[in-house]
C-alpha positions as CSV (number, residue, x, y, z in Angstrom):
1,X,-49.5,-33.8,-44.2
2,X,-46.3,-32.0,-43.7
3,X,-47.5,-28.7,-44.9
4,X,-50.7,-28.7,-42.4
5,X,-48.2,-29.6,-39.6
6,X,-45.7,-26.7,-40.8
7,X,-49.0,-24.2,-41.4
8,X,-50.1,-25.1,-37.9
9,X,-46.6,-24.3,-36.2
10,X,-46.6,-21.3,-38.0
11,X,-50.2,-20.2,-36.6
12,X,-49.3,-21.4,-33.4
13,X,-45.5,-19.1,-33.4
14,X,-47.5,-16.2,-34.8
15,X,-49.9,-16.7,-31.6
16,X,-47.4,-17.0,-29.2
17,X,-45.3,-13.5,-30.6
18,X,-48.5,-11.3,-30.5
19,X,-49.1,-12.5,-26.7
20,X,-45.7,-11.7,-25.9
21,X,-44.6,-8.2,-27.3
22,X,-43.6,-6.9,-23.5
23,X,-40.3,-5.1,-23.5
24,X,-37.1,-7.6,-21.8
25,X,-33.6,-6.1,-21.6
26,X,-31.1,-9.1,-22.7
27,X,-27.2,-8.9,-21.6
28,X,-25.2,-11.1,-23.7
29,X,-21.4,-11.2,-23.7
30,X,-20.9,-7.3,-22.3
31,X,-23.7,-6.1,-24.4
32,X,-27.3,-5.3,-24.1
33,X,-30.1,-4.8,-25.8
34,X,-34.0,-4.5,-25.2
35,X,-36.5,-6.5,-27.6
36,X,-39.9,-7.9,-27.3
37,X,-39.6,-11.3,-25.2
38,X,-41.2,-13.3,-28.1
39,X,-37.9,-12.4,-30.3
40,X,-35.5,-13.0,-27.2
41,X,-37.0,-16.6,-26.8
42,X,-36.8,-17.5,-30.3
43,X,-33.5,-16.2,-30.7
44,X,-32.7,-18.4,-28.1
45,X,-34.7,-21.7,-29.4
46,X,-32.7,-20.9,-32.8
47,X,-29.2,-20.4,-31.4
48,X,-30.0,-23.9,-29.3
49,X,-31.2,-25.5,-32.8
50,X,-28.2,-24.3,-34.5
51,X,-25.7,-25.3,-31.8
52,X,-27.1,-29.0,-31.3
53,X,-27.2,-29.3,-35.4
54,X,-23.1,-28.3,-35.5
55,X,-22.4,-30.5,-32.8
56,X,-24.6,-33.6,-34.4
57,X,-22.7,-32.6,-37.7
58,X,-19.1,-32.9,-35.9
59,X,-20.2,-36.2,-34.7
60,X,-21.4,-37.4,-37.5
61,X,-18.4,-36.5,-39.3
62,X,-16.0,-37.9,-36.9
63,X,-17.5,-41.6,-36.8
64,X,-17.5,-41.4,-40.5
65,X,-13.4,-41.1,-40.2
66,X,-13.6,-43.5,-37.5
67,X,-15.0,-45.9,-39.9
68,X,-12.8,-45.3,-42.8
69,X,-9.8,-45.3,-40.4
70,X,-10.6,-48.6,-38.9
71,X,-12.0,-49.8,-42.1
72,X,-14.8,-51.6,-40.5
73,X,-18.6,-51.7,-41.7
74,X,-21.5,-54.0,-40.8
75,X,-22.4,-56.7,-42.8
76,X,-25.4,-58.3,-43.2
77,X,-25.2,-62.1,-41.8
């Protein structure tokens, strides 16, 4: 089931990149460069990705040392 879903996606993404090879100028940080607006979005959809997944990773991490700081765990009643 997981492989239709991904091939899907994938059809769908490829879809949405040939509708959308017009020409955007991006400014970022001082710099600019011109790509098609398919790439600029999914650079951006990426770079979102991989910003929530650090910041769910730092979380993560930090309630684990909360735990073994505190030394507390559920146990089942």
């Amino acid at each position: 089931m997981a492989v239709i879903v991904g091939v899907l996606l994938l059809v769908v993404l490829l879809i949405f990149i040939l509708q959308n090879q017009d020409s955007v100028t991006v400014h970022f940080l001082g710099t600019s460069s011109t790509l098609p607006l398919a790439v600029a979005l999914l650079l951006s959809v990426v770079g979102g990705a991989v910003l929530v997944a650090v910041l769910g990773v730092a979380r993560i991490l930090q309630l684990r040392r909360r735990v073994r700081k505190t030394g507390t765990r559920r146990h089942k009643a």
